[in-house]
C-alpha positions in Angstrom: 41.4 11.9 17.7 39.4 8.6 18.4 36.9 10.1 20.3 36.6 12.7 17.2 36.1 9.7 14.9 33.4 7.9 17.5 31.6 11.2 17.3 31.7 11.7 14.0 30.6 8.0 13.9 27.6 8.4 16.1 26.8 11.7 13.9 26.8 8.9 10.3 24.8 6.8 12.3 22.1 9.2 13.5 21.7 10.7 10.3 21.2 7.2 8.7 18.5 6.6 11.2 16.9 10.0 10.5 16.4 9.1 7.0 15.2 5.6 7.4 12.8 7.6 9.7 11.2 9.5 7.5 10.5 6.8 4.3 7.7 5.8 4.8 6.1 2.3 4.4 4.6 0.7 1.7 1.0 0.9 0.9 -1.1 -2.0 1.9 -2.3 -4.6 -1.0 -5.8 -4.7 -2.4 -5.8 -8.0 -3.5 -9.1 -7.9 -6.5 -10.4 -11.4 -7.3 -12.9 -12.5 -9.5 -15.8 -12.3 -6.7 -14.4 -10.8 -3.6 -11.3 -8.2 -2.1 -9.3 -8.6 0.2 -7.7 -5.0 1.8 -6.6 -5.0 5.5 -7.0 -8.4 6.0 -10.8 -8.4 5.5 -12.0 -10.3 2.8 -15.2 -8.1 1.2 -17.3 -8.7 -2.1 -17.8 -5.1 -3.5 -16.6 -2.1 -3.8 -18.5 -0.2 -1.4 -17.5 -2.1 1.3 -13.5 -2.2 0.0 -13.9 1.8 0.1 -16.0 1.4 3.9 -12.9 -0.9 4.4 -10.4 1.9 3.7 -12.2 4.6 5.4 -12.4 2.8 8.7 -8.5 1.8 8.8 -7.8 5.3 7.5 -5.6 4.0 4.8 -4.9 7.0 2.2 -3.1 5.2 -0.8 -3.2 1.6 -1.4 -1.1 -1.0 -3.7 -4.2 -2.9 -6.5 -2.8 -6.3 -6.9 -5.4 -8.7 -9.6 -5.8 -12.6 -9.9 -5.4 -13.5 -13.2 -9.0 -13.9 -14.6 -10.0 -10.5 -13.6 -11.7 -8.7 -15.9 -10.3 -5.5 -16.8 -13.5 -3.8 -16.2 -13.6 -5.1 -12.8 -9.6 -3.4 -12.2 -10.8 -0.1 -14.3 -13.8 0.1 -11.7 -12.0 -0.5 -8.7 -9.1 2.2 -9.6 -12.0 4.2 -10.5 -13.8 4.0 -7.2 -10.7 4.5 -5.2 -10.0 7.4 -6.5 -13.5 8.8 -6.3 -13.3 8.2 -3.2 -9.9 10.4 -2.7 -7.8 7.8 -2.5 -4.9 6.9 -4.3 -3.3 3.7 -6.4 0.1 3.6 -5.8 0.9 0.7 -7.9 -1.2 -1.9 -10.3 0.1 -5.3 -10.5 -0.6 -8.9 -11.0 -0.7 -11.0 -8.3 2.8 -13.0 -7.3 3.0 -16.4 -8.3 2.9 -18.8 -5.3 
């Protein structure tokens, strides 16, 4: 009987680690200020280079955080682009307080 419950144990426990597996992690931030990005690290000032940006590091769908004084036409140009580009938003947010 106990070795029936350990193996039923290490069955819990590799299904639990199977579907940890498989959700996958969360889209990196494009951080929009008022005059530059930052996405991957790299701190760019347009859009073209944002989208040359994604391209190289292969990222596919992306997380669009915005400073505060951001224009909204700035943010409706840069969800715009992105998904020109065929590339997804995932999620549009302010940024976090400090």
């Amino acid at each position: 009987m106990c070795r029936f419950v350990h193996a039923g144990s290490a069955a819990a426990l590799l299904l639990c680690l199977a579907a940890c597996a498989s959700v996958p992690p969360p889209p990196p931030v494009v951080m929009l200020g008022k005059e530059d990005i930052t996405v991957a690290g790299r701190r760019v000032h347009t859009v073209d280079e944002m989208l040359a940006v994604l391209s190289e590091e292969h990222i596919a769908s992306v997380a669009l955080r915005t400073q505060p004084e951001v224009p909204y036409e700035r943010v409706g140009a840069v969800i715009y682009s992105i998904f020109r580009a065929g590339r997804n938003v995932s999620e549009v947010g302010g940024a976090a307080a400090p």
